[in-house]
Backbone bond lengths (Angstrom), bond angles and torsions (degrees), N, CA, C in turn:
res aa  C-N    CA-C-N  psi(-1)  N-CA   C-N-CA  omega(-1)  CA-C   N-CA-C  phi
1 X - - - 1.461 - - 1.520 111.81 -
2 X 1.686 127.75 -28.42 1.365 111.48 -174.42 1.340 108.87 -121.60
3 X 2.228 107.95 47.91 0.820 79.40 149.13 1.436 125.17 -111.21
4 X 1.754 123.81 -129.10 1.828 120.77 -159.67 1.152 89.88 -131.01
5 X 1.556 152.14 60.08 1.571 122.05 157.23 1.242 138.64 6.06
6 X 1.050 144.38 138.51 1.684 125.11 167.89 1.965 92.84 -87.60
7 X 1.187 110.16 136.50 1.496 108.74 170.36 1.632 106.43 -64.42
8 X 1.713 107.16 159.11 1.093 101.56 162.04 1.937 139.92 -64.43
9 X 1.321 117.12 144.16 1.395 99.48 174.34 1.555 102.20 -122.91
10 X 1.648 94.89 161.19 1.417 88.90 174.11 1.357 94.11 -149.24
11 X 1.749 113.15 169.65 1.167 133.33 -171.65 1.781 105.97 -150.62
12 X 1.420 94.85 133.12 1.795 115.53 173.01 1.333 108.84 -32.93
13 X 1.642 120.51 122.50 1.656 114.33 159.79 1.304 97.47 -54.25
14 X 1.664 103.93 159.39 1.755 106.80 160.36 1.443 111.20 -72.96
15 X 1.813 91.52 131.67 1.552 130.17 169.75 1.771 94.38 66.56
16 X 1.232 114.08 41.12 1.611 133.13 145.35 1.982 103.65 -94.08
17 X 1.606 94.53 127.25 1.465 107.83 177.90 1.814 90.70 -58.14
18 X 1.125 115.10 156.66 1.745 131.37 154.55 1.435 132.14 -35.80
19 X 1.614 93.94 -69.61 1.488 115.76 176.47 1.700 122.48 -66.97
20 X 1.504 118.52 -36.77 0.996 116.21 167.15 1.541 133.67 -61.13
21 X 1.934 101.72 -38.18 1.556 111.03 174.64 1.668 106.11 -70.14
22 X 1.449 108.80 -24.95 1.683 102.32 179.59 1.110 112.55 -63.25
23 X 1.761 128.02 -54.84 1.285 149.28 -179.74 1.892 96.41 -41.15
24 X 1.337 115.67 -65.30 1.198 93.61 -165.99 1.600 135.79 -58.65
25 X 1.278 91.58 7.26 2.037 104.86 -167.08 1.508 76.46 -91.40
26 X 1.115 148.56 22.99 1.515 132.69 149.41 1.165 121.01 -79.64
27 X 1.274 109.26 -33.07 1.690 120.28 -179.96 1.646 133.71 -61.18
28 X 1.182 116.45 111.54 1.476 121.42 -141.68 1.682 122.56 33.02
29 X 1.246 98.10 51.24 1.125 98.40 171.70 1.912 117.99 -120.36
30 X 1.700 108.94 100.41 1.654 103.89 -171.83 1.071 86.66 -155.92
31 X 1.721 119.50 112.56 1.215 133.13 171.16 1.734 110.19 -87.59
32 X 1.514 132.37 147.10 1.002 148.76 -142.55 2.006 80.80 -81.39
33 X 1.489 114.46 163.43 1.327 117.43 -172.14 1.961 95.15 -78.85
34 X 1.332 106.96 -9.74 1.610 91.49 -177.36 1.850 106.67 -101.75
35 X 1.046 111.26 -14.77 1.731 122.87 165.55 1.461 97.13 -82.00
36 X 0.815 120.95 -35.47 1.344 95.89 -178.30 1.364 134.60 -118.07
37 X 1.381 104.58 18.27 1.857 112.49 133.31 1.755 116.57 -104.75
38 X 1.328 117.61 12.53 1.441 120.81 162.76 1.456 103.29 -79.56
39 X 1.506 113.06 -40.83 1.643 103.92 -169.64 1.180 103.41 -106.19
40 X 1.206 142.06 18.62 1.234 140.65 150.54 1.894 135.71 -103.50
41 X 1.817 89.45 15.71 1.386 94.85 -172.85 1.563 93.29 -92.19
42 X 1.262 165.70 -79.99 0.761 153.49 160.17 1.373 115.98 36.01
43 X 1.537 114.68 -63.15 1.623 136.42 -136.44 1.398 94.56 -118.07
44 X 1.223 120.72 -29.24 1.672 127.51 -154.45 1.900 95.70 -39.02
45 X 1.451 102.46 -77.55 1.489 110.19 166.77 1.125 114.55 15.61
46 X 1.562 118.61 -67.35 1.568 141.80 -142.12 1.918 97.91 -78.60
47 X 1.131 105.48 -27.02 2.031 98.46 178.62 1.614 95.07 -72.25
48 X 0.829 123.66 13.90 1.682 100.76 -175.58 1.418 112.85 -121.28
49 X 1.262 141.34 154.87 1.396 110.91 161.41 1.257 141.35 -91.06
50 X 1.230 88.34 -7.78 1.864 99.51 161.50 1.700 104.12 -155.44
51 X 1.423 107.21 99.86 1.463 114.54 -168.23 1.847 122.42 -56.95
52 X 1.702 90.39 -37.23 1.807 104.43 174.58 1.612 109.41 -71.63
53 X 1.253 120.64 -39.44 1.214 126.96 -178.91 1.867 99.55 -64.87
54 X 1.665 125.05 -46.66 1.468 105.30 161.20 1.217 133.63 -50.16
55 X 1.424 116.82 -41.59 1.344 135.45 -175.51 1.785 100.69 -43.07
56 X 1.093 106.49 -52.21 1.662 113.60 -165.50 1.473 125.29 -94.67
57 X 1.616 104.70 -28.03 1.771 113.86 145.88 1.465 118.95 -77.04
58 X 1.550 133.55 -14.41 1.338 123.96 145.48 1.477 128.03 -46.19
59 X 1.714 97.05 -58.61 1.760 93.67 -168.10 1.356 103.40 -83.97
60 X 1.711 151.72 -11.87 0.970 133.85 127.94 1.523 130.82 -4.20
61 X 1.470 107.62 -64.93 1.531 113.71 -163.42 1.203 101.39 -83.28
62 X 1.514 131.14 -41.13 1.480 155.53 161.91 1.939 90.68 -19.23
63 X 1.379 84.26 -84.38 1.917 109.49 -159.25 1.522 93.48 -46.53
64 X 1.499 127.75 -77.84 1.170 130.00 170.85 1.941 118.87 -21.99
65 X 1.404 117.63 -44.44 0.758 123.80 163.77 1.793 128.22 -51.48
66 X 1.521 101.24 -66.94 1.353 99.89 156.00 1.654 138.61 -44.94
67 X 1.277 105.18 -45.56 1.346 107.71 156.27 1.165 153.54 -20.33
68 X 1.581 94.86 -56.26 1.566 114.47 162.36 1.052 120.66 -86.60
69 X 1.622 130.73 1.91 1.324 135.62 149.16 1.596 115.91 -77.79
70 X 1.376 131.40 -54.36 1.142 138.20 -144.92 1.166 94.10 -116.66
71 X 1.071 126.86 -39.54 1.826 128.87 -171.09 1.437 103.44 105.07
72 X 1.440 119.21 -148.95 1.321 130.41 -171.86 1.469 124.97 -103.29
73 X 1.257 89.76 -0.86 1.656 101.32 -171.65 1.938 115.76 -61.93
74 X 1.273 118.85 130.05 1.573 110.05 -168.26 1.832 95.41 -156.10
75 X 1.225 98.62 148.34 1.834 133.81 35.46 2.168 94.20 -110.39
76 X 0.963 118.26 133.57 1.478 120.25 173.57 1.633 88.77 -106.52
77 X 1.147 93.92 142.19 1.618 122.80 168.64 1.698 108.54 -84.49
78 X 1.590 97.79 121.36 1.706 128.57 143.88 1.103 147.58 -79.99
79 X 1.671 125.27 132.81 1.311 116.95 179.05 1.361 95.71 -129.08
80 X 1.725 117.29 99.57 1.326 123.66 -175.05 2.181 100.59 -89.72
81 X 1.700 106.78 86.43 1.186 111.65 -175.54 1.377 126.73 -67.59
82 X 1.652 118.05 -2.98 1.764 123.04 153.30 1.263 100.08 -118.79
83 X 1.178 122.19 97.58 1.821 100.72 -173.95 2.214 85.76 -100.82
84 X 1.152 123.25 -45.35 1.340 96.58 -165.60 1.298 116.62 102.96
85 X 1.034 121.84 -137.34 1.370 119.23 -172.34 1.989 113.22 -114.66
86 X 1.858 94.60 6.95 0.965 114.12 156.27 1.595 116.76 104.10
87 X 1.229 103.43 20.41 1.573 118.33 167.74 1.488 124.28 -10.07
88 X 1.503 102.07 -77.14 1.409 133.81 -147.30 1.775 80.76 -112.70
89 X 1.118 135.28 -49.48 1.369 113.37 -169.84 1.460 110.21 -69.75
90 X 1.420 110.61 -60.45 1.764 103.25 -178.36 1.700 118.39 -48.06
91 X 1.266 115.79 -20.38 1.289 115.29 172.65 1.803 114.35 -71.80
92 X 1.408 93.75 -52.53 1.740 96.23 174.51 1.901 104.61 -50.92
93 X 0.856 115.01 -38.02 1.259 116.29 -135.46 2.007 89.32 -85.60
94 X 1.532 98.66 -45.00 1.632 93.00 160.31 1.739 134.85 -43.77
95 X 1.674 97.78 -31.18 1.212 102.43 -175.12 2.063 111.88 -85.98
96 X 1.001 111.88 20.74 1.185 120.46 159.88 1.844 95.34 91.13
97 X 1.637 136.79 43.57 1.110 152.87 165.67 1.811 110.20 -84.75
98 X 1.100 114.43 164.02 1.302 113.17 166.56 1.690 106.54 -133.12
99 X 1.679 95.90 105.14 1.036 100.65 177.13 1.423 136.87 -114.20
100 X 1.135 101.47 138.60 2.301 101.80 169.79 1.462 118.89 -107.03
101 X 1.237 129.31 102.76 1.254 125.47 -157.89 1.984 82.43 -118.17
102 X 1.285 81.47 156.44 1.724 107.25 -158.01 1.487 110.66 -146.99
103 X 1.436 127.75 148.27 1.048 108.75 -161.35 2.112 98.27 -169.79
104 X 1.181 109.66 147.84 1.480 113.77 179.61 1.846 114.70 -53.56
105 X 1.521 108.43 -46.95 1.239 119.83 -174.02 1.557 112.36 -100.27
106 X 1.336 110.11 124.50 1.550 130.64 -176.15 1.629 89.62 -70.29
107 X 1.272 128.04 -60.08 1.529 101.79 166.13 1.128 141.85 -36.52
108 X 1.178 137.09 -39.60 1.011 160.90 -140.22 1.982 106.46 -111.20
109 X 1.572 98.98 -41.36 1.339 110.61 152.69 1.484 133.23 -63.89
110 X 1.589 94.97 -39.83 2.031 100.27 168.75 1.697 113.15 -69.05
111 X 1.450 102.14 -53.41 1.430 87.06 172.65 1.679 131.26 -60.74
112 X 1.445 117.15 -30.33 1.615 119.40 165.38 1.686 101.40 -61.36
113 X 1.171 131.21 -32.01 1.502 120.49 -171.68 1.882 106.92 -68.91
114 X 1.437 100.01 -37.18 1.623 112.94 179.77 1.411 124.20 -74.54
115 X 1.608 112.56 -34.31 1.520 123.72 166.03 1.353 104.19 -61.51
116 X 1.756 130.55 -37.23 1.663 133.49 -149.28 1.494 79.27 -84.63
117 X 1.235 147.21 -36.08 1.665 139.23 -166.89 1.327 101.01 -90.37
118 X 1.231 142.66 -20.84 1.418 139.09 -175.96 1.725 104.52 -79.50
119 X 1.436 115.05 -27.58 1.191 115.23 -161.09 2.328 107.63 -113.03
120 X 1.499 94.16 -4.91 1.410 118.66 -171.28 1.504 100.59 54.17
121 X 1.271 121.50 74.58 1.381 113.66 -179.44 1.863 88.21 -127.55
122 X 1.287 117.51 143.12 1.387 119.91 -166.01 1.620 97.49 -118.60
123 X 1.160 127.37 124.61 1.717 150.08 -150.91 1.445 115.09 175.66
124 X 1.129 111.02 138.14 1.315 131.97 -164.01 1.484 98.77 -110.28
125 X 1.429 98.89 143.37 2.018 117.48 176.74 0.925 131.98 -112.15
126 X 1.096 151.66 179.51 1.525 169.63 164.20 1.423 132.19 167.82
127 X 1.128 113.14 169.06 1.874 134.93 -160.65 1.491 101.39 -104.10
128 X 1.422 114.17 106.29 1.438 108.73 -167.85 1.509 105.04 -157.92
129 X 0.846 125.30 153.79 1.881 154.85 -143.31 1.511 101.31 -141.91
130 X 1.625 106.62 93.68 1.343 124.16 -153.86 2.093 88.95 -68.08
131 X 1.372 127.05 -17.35 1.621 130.20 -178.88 1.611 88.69 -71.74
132 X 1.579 128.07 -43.69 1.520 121.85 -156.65 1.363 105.84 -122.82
133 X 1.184 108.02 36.34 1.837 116.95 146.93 1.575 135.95 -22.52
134 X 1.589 101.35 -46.62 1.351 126.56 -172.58 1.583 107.02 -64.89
135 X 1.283 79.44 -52.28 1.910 93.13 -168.06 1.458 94.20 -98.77
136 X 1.292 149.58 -11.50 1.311 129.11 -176.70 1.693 116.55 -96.01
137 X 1.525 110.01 -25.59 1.689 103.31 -168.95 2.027 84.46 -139.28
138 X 1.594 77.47 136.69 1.602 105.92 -178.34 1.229 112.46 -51.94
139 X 1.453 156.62 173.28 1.669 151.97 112.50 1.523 100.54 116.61
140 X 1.263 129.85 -177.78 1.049 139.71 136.93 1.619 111.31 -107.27
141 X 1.576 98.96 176.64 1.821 96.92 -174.83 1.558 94.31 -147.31
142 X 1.689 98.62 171.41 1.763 93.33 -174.74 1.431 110.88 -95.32
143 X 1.173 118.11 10.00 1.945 132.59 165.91 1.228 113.51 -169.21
144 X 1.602 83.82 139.78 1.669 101.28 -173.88 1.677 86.72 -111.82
145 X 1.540 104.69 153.91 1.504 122.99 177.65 1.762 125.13 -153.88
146 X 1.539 88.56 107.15 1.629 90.43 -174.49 1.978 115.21 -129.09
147 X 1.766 96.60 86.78 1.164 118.54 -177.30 1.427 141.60 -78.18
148 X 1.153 144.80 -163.26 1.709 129.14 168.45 1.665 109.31 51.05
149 X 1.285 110.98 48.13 1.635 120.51 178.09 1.030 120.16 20.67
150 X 1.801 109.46 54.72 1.436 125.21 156.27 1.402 121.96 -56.42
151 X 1.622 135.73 -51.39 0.966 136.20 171.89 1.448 119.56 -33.16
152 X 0.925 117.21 -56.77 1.544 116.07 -178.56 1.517 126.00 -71.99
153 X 1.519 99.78 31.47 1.654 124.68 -177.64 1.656 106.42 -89.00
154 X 1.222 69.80 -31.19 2.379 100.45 -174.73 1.169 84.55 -86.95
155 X 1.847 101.90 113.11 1.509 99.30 167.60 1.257 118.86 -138.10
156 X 1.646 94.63 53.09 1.951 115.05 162.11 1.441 89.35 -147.00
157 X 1.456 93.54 147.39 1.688 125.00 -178.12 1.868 87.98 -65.57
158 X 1.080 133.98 -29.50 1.648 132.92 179.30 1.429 93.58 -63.62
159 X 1.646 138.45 -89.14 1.179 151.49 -139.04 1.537 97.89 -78.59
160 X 0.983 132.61 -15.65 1.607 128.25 163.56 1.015 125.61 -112.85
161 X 1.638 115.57 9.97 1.738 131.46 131.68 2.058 117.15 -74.28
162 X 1.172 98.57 -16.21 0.831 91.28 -171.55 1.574 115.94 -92.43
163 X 1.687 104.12 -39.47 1.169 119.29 152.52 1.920 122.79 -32.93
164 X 0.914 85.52 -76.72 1.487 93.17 175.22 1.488 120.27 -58.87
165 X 1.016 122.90 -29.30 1.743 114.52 154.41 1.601 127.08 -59.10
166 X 1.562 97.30 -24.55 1.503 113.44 -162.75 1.695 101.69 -65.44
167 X 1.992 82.69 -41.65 1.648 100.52 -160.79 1.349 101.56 -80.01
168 X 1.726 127.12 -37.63 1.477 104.16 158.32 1.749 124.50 -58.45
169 X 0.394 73.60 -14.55 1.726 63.46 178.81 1.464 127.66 -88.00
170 X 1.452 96.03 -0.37 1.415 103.73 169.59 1.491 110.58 -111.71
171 X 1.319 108.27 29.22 1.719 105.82 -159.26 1.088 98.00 -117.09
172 X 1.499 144.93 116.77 1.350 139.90 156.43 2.133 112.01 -19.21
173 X 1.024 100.45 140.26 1.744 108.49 162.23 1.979 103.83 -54.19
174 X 1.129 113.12 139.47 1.601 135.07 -169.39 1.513 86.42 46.90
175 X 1.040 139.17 67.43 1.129 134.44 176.20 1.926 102.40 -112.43
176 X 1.513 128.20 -169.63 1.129 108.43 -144.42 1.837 86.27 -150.27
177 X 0.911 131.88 140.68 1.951 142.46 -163.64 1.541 94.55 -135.81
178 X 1.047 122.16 95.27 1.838 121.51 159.61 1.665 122.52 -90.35
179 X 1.505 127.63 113.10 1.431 98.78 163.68 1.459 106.38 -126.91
180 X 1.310 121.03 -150.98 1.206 131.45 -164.91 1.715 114.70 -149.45
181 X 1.316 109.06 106.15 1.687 85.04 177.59 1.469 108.80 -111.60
182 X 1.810 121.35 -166.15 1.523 111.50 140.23 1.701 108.09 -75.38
183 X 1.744 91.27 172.78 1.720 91.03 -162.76 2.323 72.48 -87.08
184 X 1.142 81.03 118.58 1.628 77.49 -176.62 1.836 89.88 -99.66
185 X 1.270 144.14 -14.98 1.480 135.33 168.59 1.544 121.41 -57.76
186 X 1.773 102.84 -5.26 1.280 99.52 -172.10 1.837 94.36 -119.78
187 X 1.249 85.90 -18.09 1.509 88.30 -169.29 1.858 108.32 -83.79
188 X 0.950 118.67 -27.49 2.080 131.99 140.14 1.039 121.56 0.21
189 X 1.593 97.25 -63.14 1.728 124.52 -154.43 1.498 102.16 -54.17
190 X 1.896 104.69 -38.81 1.833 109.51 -163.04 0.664 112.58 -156.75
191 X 1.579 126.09 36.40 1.333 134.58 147.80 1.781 105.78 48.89
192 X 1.229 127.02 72.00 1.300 107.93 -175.48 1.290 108.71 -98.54
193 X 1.611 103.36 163.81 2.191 111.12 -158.23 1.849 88.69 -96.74
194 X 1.184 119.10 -42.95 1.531 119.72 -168.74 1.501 109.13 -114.95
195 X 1.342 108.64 139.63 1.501 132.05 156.92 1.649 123.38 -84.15
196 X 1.222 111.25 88.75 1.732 120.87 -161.51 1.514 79.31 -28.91
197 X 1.639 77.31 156.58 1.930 104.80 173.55 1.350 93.92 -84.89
198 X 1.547 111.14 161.03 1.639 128.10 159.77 1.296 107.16 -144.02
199 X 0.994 92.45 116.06 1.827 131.10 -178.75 2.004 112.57 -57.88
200 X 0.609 133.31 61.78 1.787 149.58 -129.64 1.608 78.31 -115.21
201 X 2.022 103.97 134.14 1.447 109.19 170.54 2.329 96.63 -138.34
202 X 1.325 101.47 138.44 1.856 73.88 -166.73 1.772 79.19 -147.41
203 X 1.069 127.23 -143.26 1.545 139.55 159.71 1.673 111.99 -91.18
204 X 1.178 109.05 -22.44 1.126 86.67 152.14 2.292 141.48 -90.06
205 X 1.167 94.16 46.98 1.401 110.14 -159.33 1.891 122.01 56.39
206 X 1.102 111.80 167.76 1.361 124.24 -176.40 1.809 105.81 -68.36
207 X 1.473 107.78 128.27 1.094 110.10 163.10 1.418 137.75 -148.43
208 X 1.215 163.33 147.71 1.681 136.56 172.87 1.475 120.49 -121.92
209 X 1.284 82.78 142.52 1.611 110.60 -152.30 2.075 97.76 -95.77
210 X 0.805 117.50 160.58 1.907 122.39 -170.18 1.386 113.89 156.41
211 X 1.331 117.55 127.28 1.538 136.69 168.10 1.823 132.83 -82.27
212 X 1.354 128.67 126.61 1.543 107.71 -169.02 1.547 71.49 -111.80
213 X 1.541 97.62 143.90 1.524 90.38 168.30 2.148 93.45 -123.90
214 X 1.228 100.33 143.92 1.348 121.27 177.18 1.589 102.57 -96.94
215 X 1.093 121.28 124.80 1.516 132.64 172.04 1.345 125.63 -91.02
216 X 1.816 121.33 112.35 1.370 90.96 162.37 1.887 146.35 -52.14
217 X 1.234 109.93 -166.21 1.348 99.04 168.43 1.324 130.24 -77.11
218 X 1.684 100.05 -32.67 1.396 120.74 159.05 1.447 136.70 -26.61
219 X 1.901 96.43 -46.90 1.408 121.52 -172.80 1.542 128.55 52.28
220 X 1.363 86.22 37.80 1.738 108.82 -174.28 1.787 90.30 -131.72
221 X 1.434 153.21 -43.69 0.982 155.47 -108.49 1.843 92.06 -170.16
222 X 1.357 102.90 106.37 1.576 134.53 166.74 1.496 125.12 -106.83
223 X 1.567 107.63 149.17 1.463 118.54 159.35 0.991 133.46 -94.27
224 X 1.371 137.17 91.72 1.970 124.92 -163.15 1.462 102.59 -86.71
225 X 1.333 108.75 125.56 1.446 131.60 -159.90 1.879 69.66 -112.49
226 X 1.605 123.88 108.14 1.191 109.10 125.07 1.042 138.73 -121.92
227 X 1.650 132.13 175.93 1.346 121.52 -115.79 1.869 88.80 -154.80
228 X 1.566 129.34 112.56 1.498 107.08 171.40 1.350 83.90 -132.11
229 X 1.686 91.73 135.41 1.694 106.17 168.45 1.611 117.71 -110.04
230 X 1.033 106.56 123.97 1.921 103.37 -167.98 1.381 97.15 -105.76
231 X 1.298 115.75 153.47 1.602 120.93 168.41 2.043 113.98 -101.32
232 X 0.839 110.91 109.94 2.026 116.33 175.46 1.469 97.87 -129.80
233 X 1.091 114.14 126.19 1.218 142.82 154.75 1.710 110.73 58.72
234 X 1.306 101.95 46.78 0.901 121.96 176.88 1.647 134.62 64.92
235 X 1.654 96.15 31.81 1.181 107.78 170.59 1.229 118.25 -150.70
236 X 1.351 152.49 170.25 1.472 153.81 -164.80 1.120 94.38 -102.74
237 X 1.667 98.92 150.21 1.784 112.97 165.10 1.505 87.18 -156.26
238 X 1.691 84.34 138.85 1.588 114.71 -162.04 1.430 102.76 -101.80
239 X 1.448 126.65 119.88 1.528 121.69 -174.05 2.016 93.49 -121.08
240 X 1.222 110.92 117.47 1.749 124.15 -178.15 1.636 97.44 -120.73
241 X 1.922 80.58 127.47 2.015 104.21 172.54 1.525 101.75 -128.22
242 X 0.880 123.50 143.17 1.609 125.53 -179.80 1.400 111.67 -148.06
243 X 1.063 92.39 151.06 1.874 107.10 -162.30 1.353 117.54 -161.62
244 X 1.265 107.28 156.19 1.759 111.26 -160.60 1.549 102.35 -100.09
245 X 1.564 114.78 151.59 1.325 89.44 -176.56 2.037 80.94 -148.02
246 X 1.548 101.41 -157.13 1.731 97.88 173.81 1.668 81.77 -162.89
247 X 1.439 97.22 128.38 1.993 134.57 147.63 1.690 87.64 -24.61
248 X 1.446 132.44 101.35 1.692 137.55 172.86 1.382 91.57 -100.74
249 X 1.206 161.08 116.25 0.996 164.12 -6.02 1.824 113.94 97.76
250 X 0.888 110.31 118.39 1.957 107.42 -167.45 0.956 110.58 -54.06
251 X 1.238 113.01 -55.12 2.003 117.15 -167.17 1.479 100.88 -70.32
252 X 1.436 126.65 -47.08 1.032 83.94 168.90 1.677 154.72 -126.27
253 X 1.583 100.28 45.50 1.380 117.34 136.41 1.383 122.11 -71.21
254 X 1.136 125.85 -14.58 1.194 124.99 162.94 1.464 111.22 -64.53
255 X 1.530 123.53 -62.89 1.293 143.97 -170.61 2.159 97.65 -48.27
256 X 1.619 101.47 -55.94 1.433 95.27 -172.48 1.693 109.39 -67.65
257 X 1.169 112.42 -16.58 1.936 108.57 -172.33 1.677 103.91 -78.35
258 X 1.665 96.88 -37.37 1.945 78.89 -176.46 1.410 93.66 -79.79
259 X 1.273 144.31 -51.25 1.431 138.13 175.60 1.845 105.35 -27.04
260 X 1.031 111.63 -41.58 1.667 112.43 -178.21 1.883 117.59 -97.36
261 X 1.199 113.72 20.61 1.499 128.16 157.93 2.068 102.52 103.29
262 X 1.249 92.87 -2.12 1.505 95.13 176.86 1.649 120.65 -73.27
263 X 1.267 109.96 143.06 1.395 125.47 163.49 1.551 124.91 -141.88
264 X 1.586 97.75 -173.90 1.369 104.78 -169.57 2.203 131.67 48.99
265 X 1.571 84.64 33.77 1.763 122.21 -160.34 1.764 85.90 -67.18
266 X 1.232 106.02 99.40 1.881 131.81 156.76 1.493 104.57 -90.07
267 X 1.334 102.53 140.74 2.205 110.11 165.75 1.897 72.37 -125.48
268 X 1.610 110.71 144.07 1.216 144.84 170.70 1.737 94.37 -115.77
269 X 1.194 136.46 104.11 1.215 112.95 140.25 1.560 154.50 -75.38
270 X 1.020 121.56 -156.58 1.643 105.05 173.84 1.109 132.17 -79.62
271 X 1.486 115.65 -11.00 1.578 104.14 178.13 1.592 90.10 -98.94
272 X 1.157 141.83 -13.69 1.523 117.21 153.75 1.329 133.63 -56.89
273 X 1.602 105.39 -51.84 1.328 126.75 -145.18 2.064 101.64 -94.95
274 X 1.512 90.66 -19.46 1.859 95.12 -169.33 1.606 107.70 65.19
275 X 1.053 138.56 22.52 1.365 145.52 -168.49 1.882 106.60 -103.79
276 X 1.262 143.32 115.25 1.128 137.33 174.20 1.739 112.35 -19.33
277 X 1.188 104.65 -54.88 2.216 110.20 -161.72 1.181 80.52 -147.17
278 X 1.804 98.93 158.03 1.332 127.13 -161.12 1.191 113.49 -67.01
279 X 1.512 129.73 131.59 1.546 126.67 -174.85 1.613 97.23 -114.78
280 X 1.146 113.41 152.05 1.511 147.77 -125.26 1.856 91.66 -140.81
281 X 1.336 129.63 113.81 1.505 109.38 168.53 1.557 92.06 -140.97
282 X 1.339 100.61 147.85 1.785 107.98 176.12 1.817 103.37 -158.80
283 X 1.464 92.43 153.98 1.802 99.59 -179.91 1.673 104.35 -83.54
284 X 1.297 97.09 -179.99 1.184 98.12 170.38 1.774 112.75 -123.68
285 X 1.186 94.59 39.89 1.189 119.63 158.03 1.472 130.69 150.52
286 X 1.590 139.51 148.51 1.363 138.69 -130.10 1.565 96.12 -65.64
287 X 0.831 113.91 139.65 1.612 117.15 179.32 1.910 111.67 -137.47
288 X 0.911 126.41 157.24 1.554 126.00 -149.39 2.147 90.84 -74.24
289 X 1.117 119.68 163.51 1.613 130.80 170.13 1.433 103.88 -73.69
């Protein structure tokens, strides 16, 4: 389980157009949501254009965020339940937080353990199943945080009820639930097939990053075809991860959080919040205005 795949690459037969040989690496191609943040921890880095520079404008907006919920009072304890390769936790965790970030993929956990020493940020880990919270990670904490449009991984109204009970229950009383989705209410309207490319140049050489998403019939329930093309030695190599996801919709994540003991349910968007996608904050129970 922890280990790293190399993703697949591919390259144009001769006097094969580009785009067409890329297109076809879509075809039966949908790795399970836990393969495919095992083989994409490695690479994750690579969607961003400067991944450390997120790390530290995340927990900025994060901390600030909390703030105006909780006030100033510190160090409050975290349970960042998708942390990834550790985005949003190593950033909190700089700002003087105490955090345990936890996560489906043991890859995905080794590499957040290796980024947290590159950056000397001190945080604690584990292997955890954001549905079996209860029974999988010890304590409660005074915020739980599950960002980078993890939620919509859960793709039955059951398993992201279930989730979200899991995650209250690990939440201190007036305690505080942050997530993050895409603004998927806008994204509804037109069903779109591609995620513009971005043309990204860093130390790790020039590359571009872009999503095809395949729609069910439903049009609630997608395939994210993503797609990183790197340039070495003067030629491209195409690395494709794909994963299932579902159109989460505000109201009703709203509808499942008070159903799961949550209140006082705010969406901050981005031109408020400065945060990439819309963040989501609620108590875990009614607390005065």
């Amino acid at each position: 389980m922890g280990s790293n795949p190399t993703p697949s690459a591919t390259k144009p037969a001769p006097n094969e157009g580009f785009w067409p040989s890329l297109l076809r690496t879509i075809v039966n191609a949908n790795d399970s949501i836990l393969q495919f943040y095992e083989r994409l921890a490695a690479s994750y880095h690579l969607i961003f254009g400067n991944w450390r520079e997120a790390v530290l404008r995340q927990g900025e907006i994060l901390d600030k965020l909390i703030r105006e919920q909780l006030g100033d009072k510190k160090p409050l304890t975290i349970l960042d339940c998708s942390c990834g390769i550790g985005t949003q936790a190593i950033g909190l965790a700089l700002r003087g937080y105490r955090v345990h970030a936890t996560d489906l993929s043991p890859a995905q956990i080794e590499r957040a353990k290796q980024q947290a020493d590159t950056f000397g940020a001190r945080l604690t880990f584990g292997i955890a199943d954001m549905r079996a919270l209860e029974s999988q990670v010890e304590g409660r904490f005074d915020i739980a945080i599950s960002c980078d449009n993890s939620l919509p991984h859960l793709l039955t109204r059951d398993d992201l009820s279930k989730a979200l009970r899991n995650i209250h229950a690990k939440i201190h009383p007036v305690g505080l639930f942050i997530a993050s989705i895409r603004d998927y209410d806008r994204i509804v309207e037109d069903h779109p097939r591609v995620d513009q490319p971005r043309i990204l140049e860093g130390p790790e050489g020039k590359r571009i990053v872009f999503q095809v998403w395949d729609w069910s019939s439903d049009g609630i329930s997608y395939t994210a075809h993503l797609f990183i093309l790197r340039e070495a030695g003067g030629e491209w190599h195409v690395a494709h991860y794909a994963t299932p996801y579902r159109a989460l919709l505000r109201q009703e994540l709203d509808e499942i959080l008070e159903s799961s003991g949550f209140s006082k349910i705010r969406w901050h968007m981005p031109s408020e919040s400065g945060y990439y996608q819309p963040i989501v904050a609620s108590r875990t129970q009614s607390v005065a205005s």
